[in-house]
PALUM-90647 format. One record per residue (C-alpha): residue number from 1; residue in three letters; x, y negated, z. Coordinates in steps of 0.1 Angstrom, whole numbers, plus 5000, padded with zeros to 4 digits. Layout:
! residues N
   num   residu     c1     c2     c3
   NUM      ALA      X      Y      Z
...
//
This chain:
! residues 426
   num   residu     c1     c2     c3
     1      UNK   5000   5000   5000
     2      UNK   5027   4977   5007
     3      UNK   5049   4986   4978
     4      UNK   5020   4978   4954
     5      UNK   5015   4943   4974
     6      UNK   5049   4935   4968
     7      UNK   5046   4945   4933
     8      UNK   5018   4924   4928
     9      UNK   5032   4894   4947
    10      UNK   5065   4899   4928
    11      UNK   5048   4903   4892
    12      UNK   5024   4873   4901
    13      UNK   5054   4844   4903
    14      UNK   5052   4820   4876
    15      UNK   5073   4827   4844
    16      UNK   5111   4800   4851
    17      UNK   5119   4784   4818
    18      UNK   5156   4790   4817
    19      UNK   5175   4755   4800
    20      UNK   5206   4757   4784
    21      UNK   5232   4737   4795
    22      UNK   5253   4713   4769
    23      UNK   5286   4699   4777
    24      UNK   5282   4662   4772
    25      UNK   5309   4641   4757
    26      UNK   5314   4668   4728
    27      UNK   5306   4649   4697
    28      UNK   5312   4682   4672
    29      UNK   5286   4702   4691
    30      UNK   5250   4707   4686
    31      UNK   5246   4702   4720
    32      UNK   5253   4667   4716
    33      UNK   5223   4662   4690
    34      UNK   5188   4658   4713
    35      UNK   5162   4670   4702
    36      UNK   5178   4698   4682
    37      UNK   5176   4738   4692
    38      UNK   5206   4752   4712
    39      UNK   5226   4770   4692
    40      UNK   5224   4812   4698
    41      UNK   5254   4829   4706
    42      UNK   5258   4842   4674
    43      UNK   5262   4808   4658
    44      UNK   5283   4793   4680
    45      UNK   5307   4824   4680
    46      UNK   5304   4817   4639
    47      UNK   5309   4776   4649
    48      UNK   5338   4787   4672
    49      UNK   5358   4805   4647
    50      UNK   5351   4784   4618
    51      UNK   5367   4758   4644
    52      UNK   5340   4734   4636
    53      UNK   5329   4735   4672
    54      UNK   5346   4741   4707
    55      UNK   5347   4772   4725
    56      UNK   5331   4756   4751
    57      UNK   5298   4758   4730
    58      UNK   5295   4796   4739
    59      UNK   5290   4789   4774
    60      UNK   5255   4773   4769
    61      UNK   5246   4802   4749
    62      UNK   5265   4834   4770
    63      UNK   5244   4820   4798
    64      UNK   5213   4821   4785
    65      UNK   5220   4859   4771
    66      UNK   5228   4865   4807
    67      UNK   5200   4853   4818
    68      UNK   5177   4871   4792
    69      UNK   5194   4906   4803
    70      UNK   5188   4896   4840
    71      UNK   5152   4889   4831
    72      UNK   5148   4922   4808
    73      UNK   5164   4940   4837
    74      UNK   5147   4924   4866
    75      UNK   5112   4935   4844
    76      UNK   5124   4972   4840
    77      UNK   5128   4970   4878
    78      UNK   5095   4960   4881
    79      UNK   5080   4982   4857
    80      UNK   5103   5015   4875
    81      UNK   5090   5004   4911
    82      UNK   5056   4999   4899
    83      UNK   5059   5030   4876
    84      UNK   5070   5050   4913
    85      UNK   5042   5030   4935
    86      UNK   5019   5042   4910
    87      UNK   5033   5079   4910
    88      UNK   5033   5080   4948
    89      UNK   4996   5063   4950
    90      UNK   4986   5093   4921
    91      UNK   5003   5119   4943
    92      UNK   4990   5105   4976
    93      UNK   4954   5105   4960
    94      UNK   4958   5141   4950
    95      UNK   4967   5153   4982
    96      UNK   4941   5135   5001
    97      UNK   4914   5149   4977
    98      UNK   4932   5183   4977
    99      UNK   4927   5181   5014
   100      UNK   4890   5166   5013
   101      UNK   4885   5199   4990
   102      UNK   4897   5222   5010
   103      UNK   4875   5206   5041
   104      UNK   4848   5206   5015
   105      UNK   4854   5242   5009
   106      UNK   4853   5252   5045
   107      UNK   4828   5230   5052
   108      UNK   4804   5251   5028
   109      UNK   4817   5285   5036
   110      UNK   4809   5276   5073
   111      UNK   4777   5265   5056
   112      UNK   4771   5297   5036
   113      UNK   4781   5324   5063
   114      UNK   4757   5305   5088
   115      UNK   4729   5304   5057
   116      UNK   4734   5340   5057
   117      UNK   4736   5350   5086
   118      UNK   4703   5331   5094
   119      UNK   4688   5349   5062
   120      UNK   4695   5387   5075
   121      UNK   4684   5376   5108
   122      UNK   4653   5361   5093
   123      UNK   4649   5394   5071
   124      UNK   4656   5415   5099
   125      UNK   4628   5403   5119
   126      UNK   4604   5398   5084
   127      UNK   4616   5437   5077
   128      UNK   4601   5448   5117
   129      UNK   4570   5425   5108
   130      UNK   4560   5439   5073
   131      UNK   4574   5479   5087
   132      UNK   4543   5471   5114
   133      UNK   4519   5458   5087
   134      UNK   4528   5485   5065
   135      UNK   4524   5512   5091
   136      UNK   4492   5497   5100
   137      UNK   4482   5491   5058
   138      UNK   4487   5530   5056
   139      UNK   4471   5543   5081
   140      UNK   4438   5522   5071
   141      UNK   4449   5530   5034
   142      UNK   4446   5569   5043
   143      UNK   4417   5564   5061
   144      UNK   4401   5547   5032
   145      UNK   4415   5572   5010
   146      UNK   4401   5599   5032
   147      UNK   4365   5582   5034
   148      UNK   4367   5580   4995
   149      UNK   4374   5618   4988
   150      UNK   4350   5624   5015
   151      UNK   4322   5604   4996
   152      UNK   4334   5616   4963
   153      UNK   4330   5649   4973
   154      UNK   4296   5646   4988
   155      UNK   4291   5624   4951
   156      UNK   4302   5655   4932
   157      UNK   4282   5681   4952
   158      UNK   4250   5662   4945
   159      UNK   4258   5654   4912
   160      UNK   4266   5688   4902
   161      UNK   4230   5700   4919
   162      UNK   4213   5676   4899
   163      UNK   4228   5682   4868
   164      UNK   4227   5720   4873
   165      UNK   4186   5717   4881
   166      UNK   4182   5695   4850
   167      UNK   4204   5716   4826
   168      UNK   4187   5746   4840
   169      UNK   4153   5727   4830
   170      UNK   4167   5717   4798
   171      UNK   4181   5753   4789
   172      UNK   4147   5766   4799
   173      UNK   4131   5744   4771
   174      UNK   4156   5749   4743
   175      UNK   4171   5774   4753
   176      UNK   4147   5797   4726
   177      UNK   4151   5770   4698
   178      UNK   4186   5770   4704
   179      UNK   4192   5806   4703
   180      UNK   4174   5809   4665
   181      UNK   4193   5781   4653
   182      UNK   4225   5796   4666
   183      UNK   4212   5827   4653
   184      UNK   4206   5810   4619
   185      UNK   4237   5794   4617
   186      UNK   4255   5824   4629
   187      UNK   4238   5846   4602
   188      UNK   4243   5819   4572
   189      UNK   4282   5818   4579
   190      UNK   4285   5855   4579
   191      UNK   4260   5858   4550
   192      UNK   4287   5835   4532
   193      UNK   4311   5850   4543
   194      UNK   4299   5884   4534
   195      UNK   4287   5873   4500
   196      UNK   4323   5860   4493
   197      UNK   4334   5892   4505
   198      UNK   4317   5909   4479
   199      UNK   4326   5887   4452
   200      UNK   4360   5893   4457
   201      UNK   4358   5928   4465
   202      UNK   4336   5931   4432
   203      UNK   4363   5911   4412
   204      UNK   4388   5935   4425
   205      UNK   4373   5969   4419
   206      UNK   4366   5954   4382
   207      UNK   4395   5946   4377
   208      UNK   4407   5978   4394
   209      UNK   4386   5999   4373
   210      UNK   4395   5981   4341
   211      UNK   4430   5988   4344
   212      UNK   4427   6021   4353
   213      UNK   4401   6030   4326
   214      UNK   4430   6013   4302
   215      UNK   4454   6036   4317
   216      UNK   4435   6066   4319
   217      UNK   4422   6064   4286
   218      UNK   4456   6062   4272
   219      UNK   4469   6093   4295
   220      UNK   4434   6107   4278
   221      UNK   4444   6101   4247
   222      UNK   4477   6116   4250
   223      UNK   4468   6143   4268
   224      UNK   4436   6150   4240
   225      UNK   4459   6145   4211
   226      UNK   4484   6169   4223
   227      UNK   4463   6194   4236
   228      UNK   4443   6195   4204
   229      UNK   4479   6202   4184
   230      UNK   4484   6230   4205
   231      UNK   4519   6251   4209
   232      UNK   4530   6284   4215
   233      UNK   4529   6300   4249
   234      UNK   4538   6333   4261
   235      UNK   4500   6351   4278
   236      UNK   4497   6382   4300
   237      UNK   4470   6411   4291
   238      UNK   4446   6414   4320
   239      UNK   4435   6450   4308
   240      UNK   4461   6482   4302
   241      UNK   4469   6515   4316
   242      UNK   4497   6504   4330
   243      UNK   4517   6477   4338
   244      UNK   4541   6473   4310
   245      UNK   4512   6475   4287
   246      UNK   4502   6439   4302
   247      UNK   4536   6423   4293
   248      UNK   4532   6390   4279
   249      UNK   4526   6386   4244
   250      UNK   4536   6348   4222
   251      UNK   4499   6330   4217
   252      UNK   4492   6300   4198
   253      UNK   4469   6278   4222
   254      UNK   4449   6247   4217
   255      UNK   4418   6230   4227
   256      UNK   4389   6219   4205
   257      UNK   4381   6187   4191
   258      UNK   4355   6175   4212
   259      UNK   4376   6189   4243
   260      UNK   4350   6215   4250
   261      UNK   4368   6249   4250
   262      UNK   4402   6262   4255
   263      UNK   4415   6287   4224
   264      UNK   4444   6307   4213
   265      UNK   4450   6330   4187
   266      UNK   4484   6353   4178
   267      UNK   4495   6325   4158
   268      UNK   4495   6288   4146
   269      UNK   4477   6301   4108
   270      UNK   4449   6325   4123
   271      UNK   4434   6296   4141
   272      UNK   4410   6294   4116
   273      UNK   4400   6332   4120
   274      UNK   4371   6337   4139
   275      UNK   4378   6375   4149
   276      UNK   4411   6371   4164
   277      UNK   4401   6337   4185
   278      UNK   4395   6336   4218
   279      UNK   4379   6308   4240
   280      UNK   4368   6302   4274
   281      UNK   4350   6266   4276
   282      UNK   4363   6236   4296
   283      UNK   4334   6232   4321
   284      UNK   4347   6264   4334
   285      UNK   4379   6258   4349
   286      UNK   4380   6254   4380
   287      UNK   4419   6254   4380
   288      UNK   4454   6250   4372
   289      UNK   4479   6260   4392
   290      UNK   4517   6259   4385
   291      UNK   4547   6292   4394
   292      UNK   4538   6328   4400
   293      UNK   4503   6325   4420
   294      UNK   4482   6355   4403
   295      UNK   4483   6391   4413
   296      UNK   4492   6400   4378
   297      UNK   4519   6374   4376
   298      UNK   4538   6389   4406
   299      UNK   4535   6423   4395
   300      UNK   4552   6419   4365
   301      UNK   4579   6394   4381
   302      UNK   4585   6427   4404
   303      UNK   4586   6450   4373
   304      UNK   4614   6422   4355
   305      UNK   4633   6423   4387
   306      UNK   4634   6457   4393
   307      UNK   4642   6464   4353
   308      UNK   4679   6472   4360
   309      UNK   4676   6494   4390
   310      UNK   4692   6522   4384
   311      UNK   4672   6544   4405
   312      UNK   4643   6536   4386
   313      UNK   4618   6565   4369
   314      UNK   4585   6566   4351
   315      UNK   4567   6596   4357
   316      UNK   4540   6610   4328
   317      UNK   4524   6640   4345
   318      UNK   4549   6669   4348
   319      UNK   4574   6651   4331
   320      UNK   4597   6622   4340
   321      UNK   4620   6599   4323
   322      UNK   4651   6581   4340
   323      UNK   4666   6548   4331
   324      UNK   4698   6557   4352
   325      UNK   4731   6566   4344
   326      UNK   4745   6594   4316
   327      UNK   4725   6619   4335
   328      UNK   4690   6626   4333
   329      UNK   4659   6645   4350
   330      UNK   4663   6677   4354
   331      UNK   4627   6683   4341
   332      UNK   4625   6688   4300
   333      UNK   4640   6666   4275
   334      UNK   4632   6628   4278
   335      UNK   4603   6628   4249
   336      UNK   4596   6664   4249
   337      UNK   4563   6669   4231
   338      UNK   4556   6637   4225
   339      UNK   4551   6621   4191
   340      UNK   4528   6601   4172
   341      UNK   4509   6575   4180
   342      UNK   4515   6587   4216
   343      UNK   4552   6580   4205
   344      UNK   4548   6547   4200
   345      UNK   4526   6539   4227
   346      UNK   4560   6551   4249
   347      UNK   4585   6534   4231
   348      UNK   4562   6500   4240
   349      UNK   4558   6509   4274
   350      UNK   4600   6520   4275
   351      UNK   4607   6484   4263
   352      UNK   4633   6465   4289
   353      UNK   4606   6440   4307
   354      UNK   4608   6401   4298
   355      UNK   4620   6377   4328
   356      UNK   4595   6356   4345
   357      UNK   4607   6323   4356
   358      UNK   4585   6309   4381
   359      UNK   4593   6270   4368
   360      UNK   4577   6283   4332
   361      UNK   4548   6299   4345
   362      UNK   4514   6282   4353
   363      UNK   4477   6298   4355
   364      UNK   4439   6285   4344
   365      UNK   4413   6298   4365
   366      UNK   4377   6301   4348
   367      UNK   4347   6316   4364
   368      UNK   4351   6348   4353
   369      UNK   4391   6350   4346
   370      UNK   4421   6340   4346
   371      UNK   4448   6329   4321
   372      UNK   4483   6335   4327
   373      UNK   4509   6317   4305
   374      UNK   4548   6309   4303
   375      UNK   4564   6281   4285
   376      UNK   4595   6281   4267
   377      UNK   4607   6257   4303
   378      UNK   4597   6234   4325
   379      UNK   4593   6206   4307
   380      UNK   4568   6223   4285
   381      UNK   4553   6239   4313
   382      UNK   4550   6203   4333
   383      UNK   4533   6193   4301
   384      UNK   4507   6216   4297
   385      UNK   4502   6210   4334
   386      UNK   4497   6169   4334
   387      UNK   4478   6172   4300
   388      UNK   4449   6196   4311
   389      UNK   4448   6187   4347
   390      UNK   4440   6145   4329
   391      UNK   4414   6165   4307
   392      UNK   4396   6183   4329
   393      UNK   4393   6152   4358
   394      UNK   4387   6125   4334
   395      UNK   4370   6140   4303
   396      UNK   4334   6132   4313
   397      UNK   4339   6102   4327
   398      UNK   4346   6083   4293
   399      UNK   4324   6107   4269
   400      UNK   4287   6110   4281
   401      UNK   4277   6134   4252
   402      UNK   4308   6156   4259
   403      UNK   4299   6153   4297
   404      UNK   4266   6165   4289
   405      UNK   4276   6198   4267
   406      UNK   4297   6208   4292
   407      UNK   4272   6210   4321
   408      UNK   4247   6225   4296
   409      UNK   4274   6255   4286
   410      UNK   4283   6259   4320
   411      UNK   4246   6262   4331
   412      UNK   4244   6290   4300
   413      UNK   4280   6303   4309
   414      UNK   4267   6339   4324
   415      UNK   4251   6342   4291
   416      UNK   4283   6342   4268
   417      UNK   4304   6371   4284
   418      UNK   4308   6388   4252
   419      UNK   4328   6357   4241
   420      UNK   4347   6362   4274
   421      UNK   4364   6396   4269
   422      UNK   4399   6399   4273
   423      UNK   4406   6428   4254
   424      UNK   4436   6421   4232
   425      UNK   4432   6429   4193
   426      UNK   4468   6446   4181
//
């Protein structure tokens, strides 16, 4: 405070005027001119060496330099003390409001810690207060709660005993309209439901039967077309005095145009002849069965089996012939007294027996008979098989007129048994 007073006081004196001073009585010198400027040191230093001027001339002008510099340095002074009062004032501030801060600051955290602590003590005893209210809120809340339920119940009871009397009332009044509509409905969706049923299943079995007439008509056809070409197939005799005599025999088999009647003959050319055809009709088979299934059949598979037993005799009364080794019976000579037609007859019945295999054999069994037959093999055989079995189930089902002949020839059948003989023409 008293620096900056000084300062003031010492920066408030008046600005001193500083005269030169001129050395009177020199007549060469521009100091003796009044009126005129006084010279600067630089032109009297220029006067003094030109030697138009005395050296006493500088002195005037060295002074007033001097004077100048003391005046530029008394102002730095000045300006450095004032500079430092000012930097000391700056610094003296700061600290005073560095300290009025930090009493400010402690002032308020004083402040704020008693706040607080006012504030949880206030809360504290808010917290008790409201804990008490609350208790008492809930217990009248659950006793409220408890009165509700209670009257809500009792609501519900009596409710539910007046709605059950009125629905029961109501169901007693619609209850019979209801049940017929119901009824109604019930019917109309599974009438719908059943006439779509049937649509479909209709469309189906249509359909179904469409493509299977296609297919069966075209197995028919096969199976008409190849049974009406015939083939050759190898036929047992049923009748003969023995069993060789029964051996099978080639035959030329087919089936008539309309699919009526099964024939064969000896050959392919004499099925034209009338005497040495034989038929049975269609309407009576009842079967066809593939391998060795007829008595007949396994007798002569047993004969071809046993063919090369060397053991093996055939006995003619009193005399007996052997198939064995070198050596024979010891009864008379193998043909003895036989010749003739007889001759013959025994050189048939002495044949070697044919094999039977059972994948080439099949039967057809009519009413009255039945018809043994091997095929040249199995794929023949299978043939034959497919062919009639397709005839026989599906003949009458695509031919009315042939369905109708072959009831009426099976209804006459007992009558035709002279067409039904078996006895084989040589």
């Amino acid at each position: 405070m008293t620096t900056s007073l000084f300062l003031e006081r010492e920066n408030s004196e008046p600005n001193v005027v500083l005269e030169p001073l001129y050395q009177r009585g020199c007549k060469i010198t521009l100091g003796a001119k009044s009126g005129l400027r006084p010279p600067t040191f630089h032109e009297a230093r220029t006067l003094v060496n030109a030697k138009r001027a005395s050296h006493r001339i500088i002195a005037p002008a060295a002074a007033l330099e001097i004077q100048l510099a003391w005046r530029e340095f008394k102002v730095r002074v000045t300006a450095k003390r004032a500079t430092a009062a000012t930097t000391v004032q700056g610094a003296f501030s700061r600290h005073m409001a560095k300290l009025a801060r930090r009493q400010l600051e402690s002032e308020r955290q004083a402040a704020t810690t008693l706040q607080g602590t006012w504030r949880r003590h206030t809360a504290q005893q808010q917290l008790k207060t409201n804990q008490k209210a609350a208790s008492t809120i809930a217990s009248a809340f659950r006793c409220l709660v408890s009165r509700r339920r209670a009257a809500s119940a009792i609501s519900a009871v009596w409710r539910g005993f007046v709605e059950r009397r009125l629905f029961a009332k109501l169901l007693h009044n619609v209850l019979p309209a209801l049940t017929l509509l119901q009824a109604a409905a019930r019917g109309l969706i599974a009438r719908r439901r059943l006439r779509a049923s049937l649509i479909a299943i209709q469309l189906i079995q249509t359909t179904w039967r469409r493509v299977s007439d296609m297919v069966l008509r075209r197995r028919l056809a096969r199976a008409a077309d190849a049974l009406r070409k015939g083939g050759n197939l190898g036929k047992y005799r049923k009748h003969g005095a023995i069993t060789a005599a029964r051996e099978r025999h080639a035959k030329f088999v087919w089936v008539s145009d309309d699919l009526q009647r099964l024939h064969w003959a000896p050959s392919a050319e004499q099925r034209d002849d009338p005497s040495v055809v034989r038929t049975v009709p269609m309407a009576g088979v009842t079967a066809v069965v593939d391998g060795v299934k007829t008595r007949l059949m396994k007798k002569m598979e047993k004969r071809a089996t046993a063919a090369y037993d060397p053991l093996r005799t055939l006995s003619f009364g009193k005399r007996a012939i052997s198939f064995g080794g070198a050596k024979q019976s010891a009864a008379a000579p193998a043909f003895g007294p036989l010749g003739g037609a007889s001759f013959g007859r025994t050189l048939s019945v002495l044949k070697k027996p044919l094999s039977l295999d059972e994948s080439c054999a099949f039967s057809v069994f009519c009413g009255q008979r039945v018809l043994d037959f091997v095929a040249e093999d199995k794929a023949t055989r299978d043939r034959w098989l497919r062919d009639l079995t397709c005839v026989l189930r599906y003949a009458h089902h695509f031919d009315l007129a042939a369905a109708k002949l072959s009831v009426q020839k099976l209804a006459a059948a007992p009558a035709e048994g002279s067409s039904e003989s078996d006895e084989e023409h040589a």
